[in-house]
C-alpha positions in Angstrom: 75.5 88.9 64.1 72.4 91.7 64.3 73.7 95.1 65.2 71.3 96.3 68.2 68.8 98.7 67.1 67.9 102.0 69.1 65.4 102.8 71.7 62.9 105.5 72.3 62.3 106.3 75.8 60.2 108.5 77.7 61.0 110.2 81.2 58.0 110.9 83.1 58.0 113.0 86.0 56.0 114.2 88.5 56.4 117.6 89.5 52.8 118.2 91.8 52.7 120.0 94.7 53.9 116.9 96.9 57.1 116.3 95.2 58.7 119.3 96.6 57.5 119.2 100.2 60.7 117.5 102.4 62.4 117.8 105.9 65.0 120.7 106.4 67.6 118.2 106.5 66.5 116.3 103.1 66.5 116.5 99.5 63.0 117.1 97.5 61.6 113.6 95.8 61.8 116.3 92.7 65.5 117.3 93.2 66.3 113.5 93.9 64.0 112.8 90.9 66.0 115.3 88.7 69.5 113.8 89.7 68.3 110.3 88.9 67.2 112.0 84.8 70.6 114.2 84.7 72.4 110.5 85.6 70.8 109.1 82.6 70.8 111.8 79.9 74.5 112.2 80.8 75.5 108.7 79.9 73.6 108.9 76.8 75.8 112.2 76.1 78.7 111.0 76.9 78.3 107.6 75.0 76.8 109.2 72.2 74.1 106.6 72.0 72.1 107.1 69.0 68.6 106.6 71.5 65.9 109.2 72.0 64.5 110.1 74.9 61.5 112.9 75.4 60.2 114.3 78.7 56.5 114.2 79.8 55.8 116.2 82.6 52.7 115.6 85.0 51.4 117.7 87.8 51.9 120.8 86.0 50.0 124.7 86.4 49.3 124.1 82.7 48.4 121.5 80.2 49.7 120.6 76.5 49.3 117.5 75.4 47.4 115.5 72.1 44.9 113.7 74.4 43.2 117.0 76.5 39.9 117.3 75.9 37.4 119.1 78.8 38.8 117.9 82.2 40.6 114.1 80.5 44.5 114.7 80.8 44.9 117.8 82.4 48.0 119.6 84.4 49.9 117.2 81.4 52.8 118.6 79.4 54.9 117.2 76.6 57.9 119.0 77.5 60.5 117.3 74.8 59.6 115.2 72.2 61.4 112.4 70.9 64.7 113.2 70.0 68.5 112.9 70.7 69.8 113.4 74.3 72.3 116.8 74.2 73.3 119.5 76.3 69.7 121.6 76.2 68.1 118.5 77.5 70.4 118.2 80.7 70.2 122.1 81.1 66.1 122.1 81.1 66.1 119.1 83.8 68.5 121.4 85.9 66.7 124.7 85.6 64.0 124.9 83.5 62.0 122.0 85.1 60.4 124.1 88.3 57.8 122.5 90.7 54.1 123.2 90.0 51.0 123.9 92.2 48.7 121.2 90.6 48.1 117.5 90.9 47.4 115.0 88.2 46.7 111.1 88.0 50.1 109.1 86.6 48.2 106.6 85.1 47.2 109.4 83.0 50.1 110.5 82.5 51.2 106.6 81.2 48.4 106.7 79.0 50.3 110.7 77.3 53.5 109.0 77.2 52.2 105.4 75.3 50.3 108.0 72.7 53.4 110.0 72.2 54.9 106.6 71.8 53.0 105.2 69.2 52.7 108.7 67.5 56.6 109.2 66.8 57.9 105.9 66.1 55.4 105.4 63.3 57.5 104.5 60.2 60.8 104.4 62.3 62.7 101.3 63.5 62.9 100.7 67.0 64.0 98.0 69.0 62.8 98.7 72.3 60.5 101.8 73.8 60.3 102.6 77.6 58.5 104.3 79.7 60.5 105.7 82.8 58.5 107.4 86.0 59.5 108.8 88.6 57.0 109.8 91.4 56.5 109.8 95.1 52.8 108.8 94.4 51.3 111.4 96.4 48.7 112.6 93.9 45.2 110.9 93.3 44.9 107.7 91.0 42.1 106.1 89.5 41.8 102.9 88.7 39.4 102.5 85.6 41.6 102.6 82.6 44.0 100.4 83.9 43.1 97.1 82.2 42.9 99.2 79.4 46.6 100.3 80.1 48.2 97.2 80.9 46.6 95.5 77.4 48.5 97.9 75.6 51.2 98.3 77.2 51.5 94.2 76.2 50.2 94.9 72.6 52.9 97.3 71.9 55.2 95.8 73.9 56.5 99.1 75.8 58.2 98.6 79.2 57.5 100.5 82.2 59.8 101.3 85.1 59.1 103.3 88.4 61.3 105.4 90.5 60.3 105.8 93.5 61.5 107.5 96.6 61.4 104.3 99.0 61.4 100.8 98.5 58.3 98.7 98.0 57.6 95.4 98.9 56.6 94.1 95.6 56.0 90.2 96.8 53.0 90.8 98.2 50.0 88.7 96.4 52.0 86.4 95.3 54.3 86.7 92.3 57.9 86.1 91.0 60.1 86.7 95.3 63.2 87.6 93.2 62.2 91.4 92.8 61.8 90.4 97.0 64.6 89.6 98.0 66.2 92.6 95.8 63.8 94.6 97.9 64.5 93.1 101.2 68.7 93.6 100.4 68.0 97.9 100.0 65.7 97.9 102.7 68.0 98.8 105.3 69.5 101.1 103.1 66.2 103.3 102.1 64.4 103.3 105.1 60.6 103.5 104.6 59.0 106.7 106.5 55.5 106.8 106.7 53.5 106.9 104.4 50.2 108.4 103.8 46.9 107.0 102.9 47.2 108.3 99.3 50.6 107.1 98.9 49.9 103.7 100.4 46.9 103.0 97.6 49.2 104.5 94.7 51.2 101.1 96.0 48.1 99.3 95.3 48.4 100.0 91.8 51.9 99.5 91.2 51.6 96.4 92.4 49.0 95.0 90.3 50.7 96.6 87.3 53.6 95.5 87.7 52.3 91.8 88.9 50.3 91.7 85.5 53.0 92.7 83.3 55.9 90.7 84.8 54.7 87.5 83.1 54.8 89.6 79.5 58.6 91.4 80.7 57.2 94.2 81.2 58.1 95.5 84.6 60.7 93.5 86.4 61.9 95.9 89.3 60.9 98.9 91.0 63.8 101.2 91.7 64.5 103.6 94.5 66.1 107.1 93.9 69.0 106.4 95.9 69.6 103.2 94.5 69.2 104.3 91.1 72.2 107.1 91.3 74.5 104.5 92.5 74.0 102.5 89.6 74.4 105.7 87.0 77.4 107.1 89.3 79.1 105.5 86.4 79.1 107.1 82.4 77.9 104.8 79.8 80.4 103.5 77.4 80.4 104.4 74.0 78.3 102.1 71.9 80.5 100.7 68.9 79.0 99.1 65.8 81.1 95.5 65.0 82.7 96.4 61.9 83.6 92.6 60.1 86.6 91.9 58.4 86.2 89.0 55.2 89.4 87.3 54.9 90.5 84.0 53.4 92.2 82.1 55.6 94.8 80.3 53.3 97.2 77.2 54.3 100.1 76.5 51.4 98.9 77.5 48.0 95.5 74.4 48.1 93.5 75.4 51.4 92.0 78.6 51.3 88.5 79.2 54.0 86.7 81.8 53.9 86.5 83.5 57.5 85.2 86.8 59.5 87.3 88.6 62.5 85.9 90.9 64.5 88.1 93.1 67.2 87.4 91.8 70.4 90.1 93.9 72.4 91.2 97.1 71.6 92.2 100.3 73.5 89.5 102.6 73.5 90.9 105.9 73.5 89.5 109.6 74.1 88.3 111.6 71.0 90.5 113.8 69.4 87.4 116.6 69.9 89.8 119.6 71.3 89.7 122.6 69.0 91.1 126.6 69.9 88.9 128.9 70.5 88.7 133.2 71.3 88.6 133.3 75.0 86.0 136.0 74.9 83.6 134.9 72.2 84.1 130.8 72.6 83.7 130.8 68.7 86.2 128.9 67.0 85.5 131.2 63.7 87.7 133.8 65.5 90.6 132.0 65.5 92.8 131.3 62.3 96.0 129.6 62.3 98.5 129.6 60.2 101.9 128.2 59.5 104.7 130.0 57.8 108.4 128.5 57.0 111.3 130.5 56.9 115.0 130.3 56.2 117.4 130.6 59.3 119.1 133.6 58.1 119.5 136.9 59.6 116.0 138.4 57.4 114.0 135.3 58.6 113.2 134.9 54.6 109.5 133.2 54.2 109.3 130.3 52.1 106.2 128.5 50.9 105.6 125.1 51.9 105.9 123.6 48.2 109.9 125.1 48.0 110.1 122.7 51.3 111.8 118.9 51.7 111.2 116.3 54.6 114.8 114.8 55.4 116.1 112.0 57.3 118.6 112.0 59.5 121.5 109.4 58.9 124.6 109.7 61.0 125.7 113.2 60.9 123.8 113.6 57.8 120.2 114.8 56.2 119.1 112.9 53.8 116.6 114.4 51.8 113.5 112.1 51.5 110.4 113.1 49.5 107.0 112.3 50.2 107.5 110.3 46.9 110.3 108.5 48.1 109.0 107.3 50.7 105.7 106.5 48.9 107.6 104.2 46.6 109.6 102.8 50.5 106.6 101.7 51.7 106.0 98.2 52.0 103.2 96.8 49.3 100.9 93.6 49.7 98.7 92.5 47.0 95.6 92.7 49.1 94.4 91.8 52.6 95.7 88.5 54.4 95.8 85.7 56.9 98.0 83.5 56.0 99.3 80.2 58.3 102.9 80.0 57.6 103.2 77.0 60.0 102.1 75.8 63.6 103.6 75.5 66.7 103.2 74.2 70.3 101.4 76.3 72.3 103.7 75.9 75.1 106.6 77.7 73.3 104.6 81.0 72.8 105.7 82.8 76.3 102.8 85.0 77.9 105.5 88.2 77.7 105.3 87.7 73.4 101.9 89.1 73.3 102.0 92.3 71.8 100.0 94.7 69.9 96.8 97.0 70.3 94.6 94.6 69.6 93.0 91.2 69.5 90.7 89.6 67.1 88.6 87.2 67.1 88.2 85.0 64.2 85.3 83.0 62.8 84.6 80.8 59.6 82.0 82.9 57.1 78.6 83.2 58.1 76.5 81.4 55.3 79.3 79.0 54.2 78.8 75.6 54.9 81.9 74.0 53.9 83.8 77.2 55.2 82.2 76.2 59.0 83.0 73.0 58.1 86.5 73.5 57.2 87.1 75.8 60.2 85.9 73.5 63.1 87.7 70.9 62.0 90.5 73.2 62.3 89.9 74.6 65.5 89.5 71.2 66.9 92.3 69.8 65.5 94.9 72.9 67.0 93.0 72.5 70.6 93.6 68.6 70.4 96.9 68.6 69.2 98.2 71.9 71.5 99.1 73.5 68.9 98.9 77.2 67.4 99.2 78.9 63.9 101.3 81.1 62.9 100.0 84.0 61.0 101.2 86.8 58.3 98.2 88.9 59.3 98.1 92.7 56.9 94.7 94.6 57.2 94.6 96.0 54.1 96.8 96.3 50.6 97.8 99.9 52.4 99.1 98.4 56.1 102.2 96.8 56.9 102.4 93.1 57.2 102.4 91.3 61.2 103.3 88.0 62.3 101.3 86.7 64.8 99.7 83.4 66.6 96.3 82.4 66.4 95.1 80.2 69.0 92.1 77.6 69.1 89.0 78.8 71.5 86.2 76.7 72.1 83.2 77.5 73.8 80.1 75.8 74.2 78.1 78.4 72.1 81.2 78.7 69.3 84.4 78.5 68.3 87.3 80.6 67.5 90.4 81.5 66.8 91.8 84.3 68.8 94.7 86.2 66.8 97.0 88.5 69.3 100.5 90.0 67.3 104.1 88.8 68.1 107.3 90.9 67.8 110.0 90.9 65.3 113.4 91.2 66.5 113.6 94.4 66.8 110.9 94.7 69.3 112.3 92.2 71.6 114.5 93.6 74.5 116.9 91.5 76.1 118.3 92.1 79.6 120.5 90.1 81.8 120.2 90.1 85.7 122.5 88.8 88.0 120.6 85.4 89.9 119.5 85.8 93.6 120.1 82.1 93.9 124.0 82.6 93.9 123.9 85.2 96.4 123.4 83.7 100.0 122.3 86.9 101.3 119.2 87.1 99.4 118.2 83.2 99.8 114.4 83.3 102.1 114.1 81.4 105.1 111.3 78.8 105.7 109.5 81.0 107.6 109.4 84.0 105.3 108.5 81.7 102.5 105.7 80.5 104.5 104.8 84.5 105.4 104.3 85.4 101.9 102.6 82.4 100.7 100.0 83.3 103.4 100.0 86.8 102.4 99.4 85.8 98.6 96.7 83.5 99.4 94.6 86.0 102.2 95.1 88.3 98.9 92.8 86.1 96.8 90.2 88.3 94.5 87.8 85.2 94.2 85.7 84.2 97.0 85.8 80.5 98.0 83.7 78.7 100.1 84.7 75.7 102.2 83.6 73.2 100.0 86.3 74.9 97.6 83.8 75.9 94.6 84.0 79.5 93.6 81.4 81.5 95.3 82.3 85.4 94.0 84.7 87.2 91.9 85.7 90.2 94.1 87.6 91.8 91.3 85.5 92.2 87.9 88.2 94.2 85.4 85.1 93.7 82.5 83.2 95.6 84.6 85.1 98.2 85.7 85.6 101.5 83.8 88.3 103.2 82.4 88.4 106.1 85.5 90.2 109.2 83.1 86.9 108.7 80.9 84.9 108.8 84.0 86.5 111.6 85.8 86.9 113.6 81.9 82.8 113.5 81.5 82.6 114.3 84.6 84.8 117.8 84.3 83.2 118.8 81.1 79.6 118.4 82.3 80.6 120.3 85.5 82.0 123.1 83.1 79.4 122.9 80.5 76.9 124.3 83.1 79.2 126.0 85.7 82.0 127.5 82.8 83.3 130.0 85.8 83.5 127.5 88.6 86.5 125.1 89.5 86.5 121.6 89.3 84.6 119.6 91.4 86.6 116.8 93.3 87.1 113.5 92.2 84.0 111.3 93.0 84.1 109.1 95.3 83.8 106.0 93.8 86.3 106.7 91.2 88.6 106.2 94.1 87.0 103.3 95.2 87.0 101.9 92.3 91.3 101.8 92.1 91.2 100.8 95.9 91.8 97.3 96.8 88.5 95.6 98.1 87.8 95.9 101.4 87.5 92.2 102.3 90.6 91.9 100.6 92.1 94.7 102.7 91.1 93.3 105.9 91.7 90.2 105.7 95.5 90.4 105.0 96.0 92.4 107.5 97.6 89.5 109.9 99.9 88.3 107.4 101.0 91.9 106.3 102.1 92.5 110.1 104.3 88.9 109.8 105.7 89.8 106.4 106.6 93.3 108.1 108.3 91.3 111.0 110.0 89.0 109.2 111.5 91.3 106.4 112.6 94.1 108.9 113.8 97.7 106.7 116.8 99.4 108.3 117.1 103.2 107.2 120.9 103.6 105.7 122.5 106.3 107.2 125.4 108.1 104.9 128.4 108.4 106.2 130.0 111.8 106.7 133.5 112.5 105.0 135.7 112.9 107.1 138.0 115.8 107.2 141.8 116.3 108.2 143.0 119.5 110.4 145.1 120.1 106.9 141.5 120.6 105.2 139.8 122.8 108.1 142.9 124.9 108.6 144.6 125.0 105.2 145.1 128.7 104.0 143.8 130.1 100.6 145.8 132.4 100.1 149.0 130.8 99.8 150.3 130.0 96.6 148.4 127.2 94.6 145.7 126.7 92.3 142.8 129.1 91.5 140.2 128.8 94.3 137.9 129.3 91.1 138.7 125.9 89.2 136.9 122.8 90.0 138.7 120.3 92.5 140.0 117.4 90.4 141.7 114.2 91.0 145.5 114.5 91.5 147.1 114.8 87.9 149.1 111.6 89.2 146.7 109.9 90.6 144.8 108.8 87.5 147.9 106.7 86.6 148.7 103.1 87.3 151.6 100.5 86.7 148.9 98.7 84.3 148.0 101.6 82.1 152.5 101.9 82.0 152.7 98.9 80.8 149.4 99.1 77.8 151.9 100.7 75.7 152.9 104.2 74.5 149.4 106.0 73.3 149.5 107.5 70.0 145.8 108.7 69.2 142.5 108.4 70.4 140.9 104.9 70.4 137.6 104.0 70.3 138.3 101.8 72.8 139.1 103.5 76.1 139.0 106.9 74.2 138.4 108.8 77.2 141.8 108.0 79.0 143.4 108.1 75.9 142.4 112.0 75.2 143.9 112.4 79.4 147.1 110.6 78.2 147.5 112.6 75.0 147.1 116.1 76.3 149.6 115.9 79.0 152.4 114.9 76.5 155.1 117.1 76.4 154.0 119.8 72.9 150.9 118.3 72.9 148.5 119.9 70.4 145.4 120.5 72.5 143.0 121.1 69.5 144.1 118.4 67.5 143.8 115.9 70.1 140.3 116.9 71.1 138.8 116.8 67.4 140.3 113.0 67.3 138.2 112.9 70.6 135.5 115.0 69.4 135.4 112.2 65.4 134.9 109.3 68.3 132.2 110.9 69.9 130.5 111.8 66.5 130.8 108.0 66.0 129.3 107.0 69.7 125.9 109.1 68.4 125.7 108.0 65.3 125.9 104.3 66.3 122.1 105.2 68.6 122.3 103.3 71.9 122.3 103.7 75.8 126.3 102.3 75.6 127.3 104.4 73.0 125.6 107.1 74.4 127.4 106.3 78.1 130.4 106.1 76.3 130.1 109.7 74.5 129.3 111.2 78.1 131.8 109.6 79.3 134.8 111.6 76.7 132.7 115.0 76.8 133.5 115.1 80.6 136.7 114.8 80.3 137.0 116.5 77.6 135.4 119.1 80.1 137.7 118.4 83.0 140.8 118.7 80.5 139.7 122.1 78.9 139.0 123.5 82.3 142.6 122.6 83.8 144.5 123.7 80.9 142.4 126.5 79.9 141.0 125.6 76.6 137.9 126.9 77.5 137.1 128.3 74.1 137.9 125.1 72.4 135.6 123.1 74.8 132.6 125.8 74.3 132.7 125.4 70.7 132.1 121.8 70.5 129.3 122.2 73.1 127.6 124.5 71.0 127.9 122.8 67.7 127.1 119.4 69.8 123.8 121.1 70.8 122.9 121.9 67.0 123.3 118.5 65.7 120.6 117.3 68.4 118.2 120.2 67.9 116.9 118.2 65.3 115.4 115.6 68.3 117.2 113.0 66.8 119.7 112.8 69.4 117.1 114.5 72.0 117.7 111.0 74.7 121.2 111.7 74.2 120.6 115.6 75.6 118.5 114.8 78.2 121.3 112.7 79.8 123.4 115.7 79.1 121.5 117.6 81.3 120.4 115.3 83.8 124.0 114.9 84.0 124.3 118.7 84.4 127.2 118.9 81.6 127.5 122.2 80.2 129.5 125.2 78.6 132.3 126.2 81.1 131.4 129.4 82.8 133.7 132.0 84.0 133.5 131.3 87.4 135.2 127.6 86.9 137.8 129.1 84.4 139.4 132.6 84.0 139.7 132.0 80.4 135.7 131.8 79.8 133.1 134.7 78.8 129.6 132.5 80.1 127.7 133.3 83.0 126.1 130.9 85.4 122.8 131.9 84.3 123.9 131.6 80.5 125.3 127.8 81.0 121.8 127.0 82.8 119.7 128.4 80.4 122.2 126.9 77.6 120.6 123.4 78.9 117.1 123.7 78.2 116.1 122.8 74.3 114.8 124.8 71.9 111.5 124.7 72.2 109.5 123.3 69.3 106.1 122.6 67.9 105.0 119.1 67.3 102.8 117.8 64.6 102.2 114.8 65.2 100.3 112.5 62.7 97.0 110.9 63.6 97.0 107.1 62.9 95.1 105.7 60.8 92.2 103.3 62.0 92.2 100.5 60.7 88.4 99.7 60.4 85.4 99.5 62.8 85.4 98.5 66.5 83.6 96.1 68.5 82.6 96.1 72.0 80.1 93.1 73.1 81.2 89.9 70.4 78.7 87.7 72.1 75.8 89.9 72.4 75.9 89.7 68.6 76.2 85.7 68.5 
């Protein structure tokens, strides 16, 4: 599997006195020229392709290049020799590149670009070297060195590609029609002007180079401006080198073949390349950070790092937990593995088990005979049989061990096994939802079966023809790029040039891209209106409460409660002729806990504080048990705990807890438990609810909202190389 090698490539552009003539209402050729290059440079930026591109300029008031001599290869300039796309290249295509007064022959300026060519990859390794140039072909050409040209051009085996501001009809005189018909398709979308005599011979001559190379590869299309920046609209992805993985593949303690895996799929995510830097200067030099510990005393007393201890928390508990400790915890394997610890029908490995960031793909060992040997006859055998393997799959001596399921793939170039993780039983989440086939209400009719069956099959993302063979996949995801990489390159060359500006919008066809295709779109339209009829939505109104004349009327003043305590439910009405008969309560359970801690401090000389820390141990034992129940359950007792306090004015005694509650989950531990808390908007009692009570409203709002913390968050280790095209490399 060859790794592909880099290219040299040379952008060659006109800039004569014709490329910046246009209409009022029309872009340059030069500006659309210069659009087409930033396109390119900024995917080979952005995808940090390891490629070199330089920049021959033609048509120039000046001339430097190797090959002037008298009046040969004038008004040529070498602008940028071969080297590595960046920033300064993008920024001399925007604004150092101006238009000059002169004119110059590009078959010339060919001949500059194939000598720089040859001069700079002598002794280097290239795999391919173009020649890109873009020109409205305006300027005079002569035709003598071009046999000359196009015999080099196949002895060094250089490609050339033109840009060109309309189309050209490159069948003419006979040749490949497939560069045709891909004329013919963007004809109605570049319409052709007229051109002039000049422009019309410069034709000439792209057609016979271009007829003379094809056979040799060496010019397939010619390519219009327009067309061009709809096919760079989109970044480049980054190149990744295929990193292998030697394994044995062992079965029992006999069979051991040597194999290779490769990662096939894996999330490709942003690089980590943020850094802080001084506003004013932009250098990161001028910023230093720095991280000091200290005791939570009154002084604030600094400690050094090395008098510190990570610890665990376990229950109500820290645990202290060195980085030792946890060195000697850690999980050790001998060395690397993948191991079949038995096989299984592929039918009883459900779709919803794959798990995982990744997926590899696994081959026998390049070079080994019996090991290919070995492997095929597995492969075979598992796609015959049905069957998968299952796998103890561990990376490294360092990584923890996976189980997963490695299943047979045959294709007619290799074959495979594809290796995708399962969960343990911890990562399995089982819910239970009542069945809509017991409820009569939620049964469909014929007809709005039929409805969505129609809808689902004028949805279809491949295109069939009557006949019923596959005509075209409307919906390629291998094709389509991740949009937050698109639209963050995007950003950051906007504010590489324009640091002061805002953001340009969102690009077009970044939207389109997430939009559902438009043949798609209209042609479900019909069913859409008959799902819509059938499966009518009725807006559910609320019903009001309704009041009595006792509630409108009734007089505050009189002798009752404090207007400033909560409504709650009538102290008799939270008692039934079932809960009589449970039995007399004696402490709080831990099974209805809640009701027992409302039972318990309406005795007759009930202790209030020694009931609630009976209630207060249960709740302790609710969070240290970790789950949404238990959690539900703990909410549950704190607001009546809440109600309780509030009623018989323990307010104090309610505060406290709330407060030493809030400490325990400051640690983030418990910080799902809090953030039902507040959602729940449970907190201190304020002295508006209870006369009793010191806190503001402000003070219980703000007593809500966590401490704020910093983060550090560890970076995870990779686990070895990537690999982005598998069969490229085959």
């Amino acid at each position: 599997m060859a790794r592909s090698g880099k290219a040299a490539t040379v952008l060659c552009l006109d800039v004569g006195c014709n490329m910046s003539n246009s209409a009022s209402d029309e872009e340059s050729s030069l500006e659309q020229a210069k659009k087409v290059m930033t396109k390119f440079v900024q995917r080979q930026v952005f995808a940090e392709s390891k490629d070199e591109v330089a920049v021959v300029l033609f048509g120039t008031d000046g001339t430097r290049n190797d090959l002037a001599s008298g009046d040969q290869y004038q008004n040529i300039t070498v602008h940028r020799s071969l080297m590595l796309p960046d920033f300064d290249l993008l920024e001399d295509i925007q604004d150092v590149i101006k238009p000059g007064s002169k004119e110059a022959d590009f078959l010339d300026a060919i001949i500059v670009c194939m000598d720089l060519l040859q001069k700079e990859t002598i002794g280097k390794k290239y795999e391919k070297r173009h020649i890109e140039l873009f020109t409205d072909l305006s300027s005079p050409v002569s035709e003598d060195q071009l046999e000359i040209i196009i015999a080099n051009l196949k002895k060094t085996g250089i490609s050339l590609q033109f840009f060109l501001p309309f189309p050209v009809d490159v069948d003419d005189g006979g040749g490949d029609t497939s560069a045709s018909v891909h004329s013919q398709m963007h004809r109605s979308s570049f319409p052709r002007k007229g051109l002039t005599e000049q422009q019309n011979e410069g034709i000439d001559v792209v057609r016979k180079l271009m007829h003379t190379l094809d056979e040799g590869g060496g010019l397939e299309e010619i390519y219009t401006f327009r067309e061009s920046l709809e096919r760079l609209s989109m970044f480049k992805k980054i190149e990744r080198k295929p990193m292998a993985w030697p394994c044995q593949l062992t079965i029992g303690s006999n069979l051991s073949i040597r194999i290779v895996a490769y990662k096939s799929v894996i999330e490709e995510k942003v690089k980590k390349v943020w850094t802080v830097v001084d506003a004013k200067t932009l250098r990161k030099d001028d910023v230093q950070k720095e991280t000091v510990y200290c005791l939570n005393d009154d002084d604030e007393t600094e400690i050094q790092r090395d008098d510190t201890i990570q610890g665990f928390r376990y229950g109500s508990d820290i645990v202290p937990f060195s980085k030792e400790d946890e060195e000697q915890m850690k999980y050790k394997t001998e060395a690397k593995c993948f191991s079949v610890l038995g096989f299984s029908r592929s039918s009883q490995i459900q779709r919803h088990y794959y798990m995982g960031n990744q997926v590899l793909k696994v081959f026998a060992a390049k070079g080994d005979e019996n090991a290919a040997v070995a492997f095929s006859a597995l492969v075979n055998a598992l796609d015959e049989l049905k069957l998968v393997a299952i796998v103890r799959y561990a990376y490294d001596r360092r990584c923890h061990p996976q189980i997963g399921v490695a299943f047979p793939y045959i294709k007619d170039a290799y074959e495979c096994l594809i290796y995708v993780q399962l969960p343990y039983m911890e990562d399995l989440r089982q819910y239970i939802f009542s069945s809509l086939k017991n409820n009569k209400k939620c049964i469909p009719t014929a007809d709005q079966l039929s409805a969505v069956d129609s809808l689902i099959d004028s949805m279809n993302l491949v295109y069939e023809d009557d006949d019923g063979e596959t005509f075209e996949d409307l919906f390629k995801p291998s094709k389509m790029p991740n949009p937050h990489f698109q639209r963050l390159y995007q950003c950051l060359q906007h504010k590489a040039f324009h640091p002061n500006e805002p953001l340009p919008p969102i690009e077009p066809h970044l939207l389109e891209m997430l939009e559902m295709p438009q043949v798609v779109k209209e042609r479900c339209q019909a069913p859409l209106e008959k799902v819509k009829a059938l499966f009518p939505l009725k807006e559910v109104v609320k019903k009001k409460e309704e009041k009595t004349a006792q509630d409108i009327f009734k007089d505050n003043s009189e002798d009752g409660p404090n207007p400033k305590k909560p409504k709650i439910e009538d102290e008799e009405g939270s008692f039934s002729i079932i809960k009589l008969a449970e039995g007399k309560v004696t402490s709080v359970g831990s099974v209805n806990p809640a009701e027992d801690f409302r039972i318990l401090v309406r005795q007759k000389n009930a202790d209030f504080r020694d009931v609630s820390q009976q209630l207060i141990s249960r709740i302790d034992q609710f969070l240290e048990n970790k789950g949404s129940q238990y959690y539900m359950k703990g909410i549950n007792c704190i607001r009546v705990f809440r109600e309780e306090a509030t009623k018989l004015s323990k307010v104090h005694c309610f505060n406290d807890f709330l407060q030493a509650l809030k400490s325990k989950v400051e640690d983030k531990a418990l910080a799902d438990f809090w953030e039902i808390l507040i959602q729940d908007r449970i907190s201190l009692i304020t002295k508006d609810e209870a006369e009793g009570s010191s806190v503001t409203s402000e003070e219980a709002e703000k007593f809500l909202a966590p401490k704020e913390k910093k983060n550090e968050t560890l970076r995870p280790t990779d686990e070895g190389g990537d690999v982005d095209d598998l069969l490229d490399m085959m």
